[in-house]
N, C-alpha and C positions, 0 to 999 in steps of 0.2 A: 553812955556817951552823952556830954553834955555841949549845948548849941546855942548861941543869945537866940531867944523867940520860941526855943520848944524846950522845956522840960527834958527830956530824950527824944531820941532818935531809934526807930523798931527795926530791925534790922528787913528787909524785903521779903524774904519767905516767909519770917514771921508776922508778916502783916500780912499778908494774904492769905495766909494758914486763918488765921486768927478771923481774919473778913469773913472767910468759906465756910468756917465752926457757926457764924453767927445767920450765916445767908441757909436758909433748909428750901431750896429752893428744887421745885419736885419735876417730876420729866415733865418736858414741855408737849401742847397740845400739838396733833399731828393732822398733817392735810393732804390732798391726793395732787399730785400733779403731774402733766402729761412730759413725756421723755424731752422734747423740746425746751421746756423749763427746768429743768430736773438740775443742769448744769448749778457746782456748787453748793446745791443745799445738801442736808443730813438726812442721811437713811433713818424712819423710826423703827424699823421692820426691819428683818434680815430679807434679802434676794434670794430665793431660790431658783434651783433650775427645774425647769417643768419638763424637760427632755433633754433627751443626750443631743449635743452638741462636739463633730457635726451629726446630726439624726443618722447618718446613713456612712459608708467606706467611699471618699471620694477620691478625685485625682487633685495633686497636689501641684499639678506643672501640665502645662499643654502638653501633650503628646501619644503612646497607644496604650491600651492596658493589653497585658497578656499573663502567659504563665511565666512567671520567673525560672523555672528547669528548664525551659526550652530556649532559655537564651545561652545557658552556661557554656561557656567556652566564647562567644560572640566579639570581635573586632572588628577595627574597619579593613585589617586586612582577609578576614576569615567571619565574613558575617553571616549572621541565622538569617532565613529568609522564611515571612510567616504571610500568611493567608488574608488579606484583608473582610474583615465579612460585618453587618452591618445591626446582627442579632444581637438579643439582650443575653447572651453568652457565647462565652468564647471558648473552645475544646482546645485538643495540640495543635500545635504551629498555626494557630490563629491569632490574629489582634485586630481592635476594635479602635478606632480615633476617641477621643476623650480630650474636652479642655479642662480647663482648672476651674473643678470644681464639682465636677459631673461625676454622679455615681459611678463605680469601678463595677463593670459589668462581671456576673457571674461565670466563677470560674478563673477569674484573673484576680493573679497578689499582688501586680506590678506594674509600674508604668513607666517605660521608656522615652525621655524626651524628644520633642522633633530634632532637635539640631542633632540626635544622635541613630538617626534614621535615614534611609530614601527610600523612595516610593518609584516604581517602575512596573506599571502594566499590571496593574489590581494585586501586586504583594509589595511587601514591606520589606525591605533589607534593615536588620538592626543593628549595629557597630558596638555595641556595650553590652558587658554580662549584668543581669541584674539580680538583687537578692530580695528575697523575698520583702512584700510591704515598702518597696524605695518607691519615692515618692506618691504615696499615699496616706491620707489622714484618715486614720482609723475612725471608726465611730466612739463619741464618747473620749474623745484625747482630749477635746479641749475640755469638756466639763460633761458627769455622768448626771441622768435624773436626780434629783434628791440633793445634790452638794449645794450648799451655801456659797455663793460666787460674790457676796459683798454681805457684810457683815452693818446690822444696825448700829448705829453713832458714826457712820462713814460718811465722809464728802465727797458728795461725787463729782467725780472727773469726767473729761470724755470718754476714758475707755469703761468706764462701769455703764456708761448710757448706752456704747456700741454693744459691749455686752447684753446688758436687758433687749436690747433690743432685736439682737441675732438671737435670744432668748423667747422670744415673741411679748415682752412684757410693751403696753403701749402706756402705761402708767406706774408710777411709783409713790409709796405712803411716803412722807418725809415730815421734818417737823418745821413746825410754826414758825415766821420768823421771829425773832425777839424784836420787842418793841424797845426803843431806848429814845426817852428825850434830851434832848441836847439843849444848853442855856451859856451865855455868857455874860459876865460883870464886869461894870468896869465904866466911870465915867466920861472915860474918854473913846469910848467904842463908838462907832457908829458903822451900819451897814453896808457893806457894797453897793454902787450905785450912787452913794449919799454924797452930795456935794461935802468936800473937809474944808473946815475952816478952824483958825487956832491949834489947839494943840490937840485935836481930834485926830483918831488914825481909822483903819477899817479894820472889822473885824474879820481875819483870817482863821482862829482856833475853831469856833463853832462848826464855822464850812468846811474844813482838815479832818475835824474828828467823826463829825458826820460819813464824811467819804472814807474814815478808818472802818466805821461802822459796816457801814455797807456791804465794804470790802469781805469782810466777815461773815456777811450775810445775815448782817441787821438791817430792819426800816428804821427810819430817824424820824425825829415830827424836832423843828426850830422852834424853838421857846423866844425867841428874840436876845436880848442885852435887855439885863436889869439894871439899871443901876448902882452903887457903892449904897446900898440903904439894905439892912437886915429885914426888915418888910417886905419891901420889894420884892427882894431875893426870894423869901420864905414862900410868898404868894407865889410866885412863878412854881417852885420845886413842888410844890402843895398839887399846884393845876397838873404839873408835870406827871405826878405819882399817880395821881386819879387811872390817866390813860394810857400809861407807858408802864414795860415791866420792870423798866430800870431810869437812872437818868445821870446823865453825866453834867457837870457842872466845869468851868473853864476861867479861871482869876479867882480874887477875893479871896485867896490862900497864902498866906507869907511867912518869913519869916520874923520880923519885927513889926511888920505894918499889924493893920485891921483884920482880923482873920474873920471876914465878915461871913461866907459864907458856911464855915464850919460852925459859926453861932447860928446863922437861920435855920442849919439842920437840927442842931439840938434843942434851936426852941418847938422845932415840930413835932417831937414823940421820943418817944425811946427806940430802940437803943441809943441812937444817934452815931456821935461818931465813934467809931473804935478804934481805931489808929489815925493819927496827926502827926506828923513827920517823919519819913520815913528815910533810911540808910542810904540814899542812891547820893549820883550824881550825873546828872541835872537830877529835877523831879523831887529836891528836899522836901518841900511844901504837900506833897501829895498828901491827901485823907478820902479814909474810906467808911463810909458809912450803909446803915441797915433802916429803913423807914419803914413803916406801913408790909414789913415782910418782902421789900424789894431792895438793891444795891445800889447806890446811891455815892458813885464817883468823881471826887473833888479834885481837879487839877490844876496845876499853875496856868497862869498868864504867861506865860515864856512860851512861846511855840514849840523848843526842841525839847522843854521840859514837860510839857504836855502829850510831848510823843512819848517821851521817854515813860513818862508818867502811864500810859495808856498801854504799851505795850507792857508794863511789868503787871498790871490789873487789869486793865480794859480788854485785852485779849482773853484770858482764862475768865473772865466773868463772861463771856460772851461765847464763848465756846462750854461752859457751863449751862445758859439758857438755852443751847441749841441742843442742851444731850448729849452733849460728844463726851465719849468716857475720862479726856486728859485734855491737857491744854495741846493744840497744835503746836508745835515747834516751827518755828523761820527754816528752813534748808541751811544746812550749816557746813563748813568747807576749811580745811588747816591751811595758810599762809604765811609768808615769812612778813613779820612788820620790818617796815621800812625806818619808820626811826623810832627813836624814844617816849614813849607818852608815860605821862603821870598819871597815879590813880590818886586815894583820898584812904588812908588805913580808918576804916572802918563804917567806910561806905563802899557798895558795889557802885563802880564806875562803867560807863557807856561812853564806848569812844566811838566815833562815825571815822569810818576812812571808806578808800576808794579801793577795791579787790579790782586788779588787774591778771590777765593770763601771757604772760613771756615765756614762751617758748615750753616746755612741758608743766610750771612750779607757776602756783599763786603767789600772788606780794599782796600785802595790806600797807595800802599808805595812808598813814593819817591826814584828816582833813582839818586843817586850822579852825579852830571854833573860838570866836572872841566873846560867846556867851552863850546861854539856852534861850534867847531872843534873836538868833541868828540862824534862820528860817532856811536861808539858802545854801549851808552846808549838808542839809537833808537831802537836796536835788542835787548837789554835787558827791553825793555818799553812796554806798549801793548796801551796804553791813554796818552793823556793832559787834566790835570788840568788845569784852564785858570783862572787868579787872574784877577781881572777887577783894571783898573787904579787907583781907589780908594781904594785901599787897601793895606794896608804896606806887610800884609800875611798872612795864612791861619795856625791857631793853630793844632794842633793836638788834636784827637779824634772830630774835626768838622768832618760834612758830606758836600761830595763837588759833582760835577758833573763831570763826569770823560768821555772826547772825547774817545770812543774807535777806535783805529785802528787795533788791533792784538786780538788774541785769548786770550779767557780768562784766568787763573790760577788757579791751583785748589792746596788747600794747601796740599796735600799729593802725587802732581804730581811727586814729588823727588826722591817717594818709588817706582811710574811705572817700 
């Protein structure tokens, strides 16, 4: 495939294939942290369970334990009537009160709800037949001694932390965050805060990607804005590589302009870069490079192509330094598009639309994009559509698969 400004065009798997062959980047180092923190980071360890869980035969519902035969036949027209007693077992036509979650006393398989009882003059009338083990959590149902209940390269969520912790774990091994510095280029940048004058803008990409980072469960360290000057640049990635495991880089990537900073990387070391320009749409300009044994990701100045750009690499490089066995996938959902969009034969296309829920069936409607400098059809988006290279574009009333990133829509959210 040929492009004014690149030589070819790599197709996207094969550029990242190609990055990953070059990146030999080893399990990351591992640290201890209490369940409170635990939230979101990666298991380096498997979780075991150190006992059955629950330990013991409990009740599963307020109400009596007893023996399940001695209810059989039991209604509210024709009820059993049982002996209330206060002992740690129960014999015939007896039962014992129990709330949820209290050991099922010896000698009982079963427990009877209150709403299905009454109580008159120290016995029990019981209205329901029951069979053996109803409403009772065995010991060892939810997990036996020995079982692996979270698997190392897993992120945890909150139920693996209620788990460890109905577990009795009060800490978890987990791995290191990746370190990533972040830098952006660009003459006309200046910071937040910064009084603008002329044709100065602020820079938005560094602080975006940072927080993509994060999200991830990367730390960031700000390298600043270097200027359009191949020095400059090289000096900053240089200081960056020293302290970070990785470093992400934002402009000075183009198509016909100054491809300034894919020259600062290769005047730094080898390999350099390996891939410069890649198949997509947004995100042509992407390059990906290997420095000093660390990954070293170049994206455009366009804000939506820098997302674009960051989620087809910046995601799996980062889920890479974290251990995780596969790149995390977005949550993903089928939708009818709403109208026609265009792809690009022989690039993979990212289209942003808006997943709405009407009535049982998702819609994807597309978001008008008047370029990958148009920041705020990302806040108005919640998914990508993703057109595979071979396809001109995607008809309306097809069903597509829809990357989610954002909360769903719901079509009477308007009237809330």
């Amino acid at each position: 495939m040929k492009l004014k400004g690149f030589q070819k065009l790599t197709l996207a798997d094969q550029a990242l294939q190609s990055w990953f062959n070059a990146l030999q980047i080893g399990a990351p180092k591992a640290t201890v942290v209490f369940l409170q923190d635990a939230l979101g980071r990666v298991l380096a360890e498997d979780v075991i369970a150190q006992q059955d869980l629950p330990r013991f035969d409990k009740s599963a519902v307020d109400g009596y334990a007893l023996k399940s035969a001695d209810s059989v036949g039991a209604s509210q027209f024709k009820p059993r009537v049982f002996q209330l007693t206060e002992n740690q077992e129960v014999n015939v036509k007896q039962t014992k009160q129990v709330w949820t979650g209290n050991p099922i006393p010896k000698g009982a398989d079963a427990v009877v709800m209150l709403e299905n009882t009454k109580k008159h003059e120290g016995k029990l009338e019981v209205w329901s037949q029951l069979a053996p083990g109803e409403n009772v959590s065995k010991k060892g149902e939810d997990t036996k001694k020995g079982d692996v209940v979270a698997k190392a390269r897993t992120r945890l969520n909150p139920y693996h932390i209620g788990l460890a912790a109905a577990l009795g774990y009060s800490q978890l091994k987990v791995s290191e965050k990746p370190k990533i510095g972040v830098l952006a280029t660009g003459n006309e940048l200046v910071e937040v805060g910064t009084q603008l004058s002329g044709n100065l803008i602020y820079d938005s990409n560094k602080i975006m990607l940072s927080a993509m980072c994060r999200e991830l469960g990367a730390e960031t360290t700000d390298y600043g804005i270097a200027k359009d000057n191949v020095d400059e640049i090289a000096n900053k990635i240089q200081m960056a590589l020293k302290a970070q495991d990785a470093v992400i880089t934002t402009g000075g990537t183009s198509v016909g302009g100054l491809d300034l900073v894919p020259d600062a990387v290769n005047k730094l070391g080898e390999p350099g870069v390996i891939v410069h320009g890649v198949a997509l749409r947004p995100a042509m300009p992407t390059a990906v490079a290997m420095l000093e044994g660390k990954p070293v990701l170049i994206l455009s100045g366009n804000p939506v192509a820098a997302i674009i750009g960051f989620e087809v690499f910046g995601r799996p490089m980062i889920c890479r330094l974290l251990g995780m066995s596969k790149t995390e996938p977005r949550p993903m959902l089928k939708a009818t598009l709403t109208r026609r969009v265009a792809g690009a034969l022989g690039r993979k296309t990212y289209v942003r639309v808006r997943v709405t829920l009407r009535g049982s069936e998702f819609y994807a409607e597309p978001v008008s994009a008047k370029g990958s400098g148009s920041i705020s059809t990302m806040t108005l988006s919640n998914g990508f559509v993703v057109i595979p290279e071979n396809r001109e574009g995607v008809s309306e009333g097809e069903t597509v698969i829809v990357h989610m990133f954002g909360s769903l829509g719901l079509e009477a959210e308007a009237d809330v």
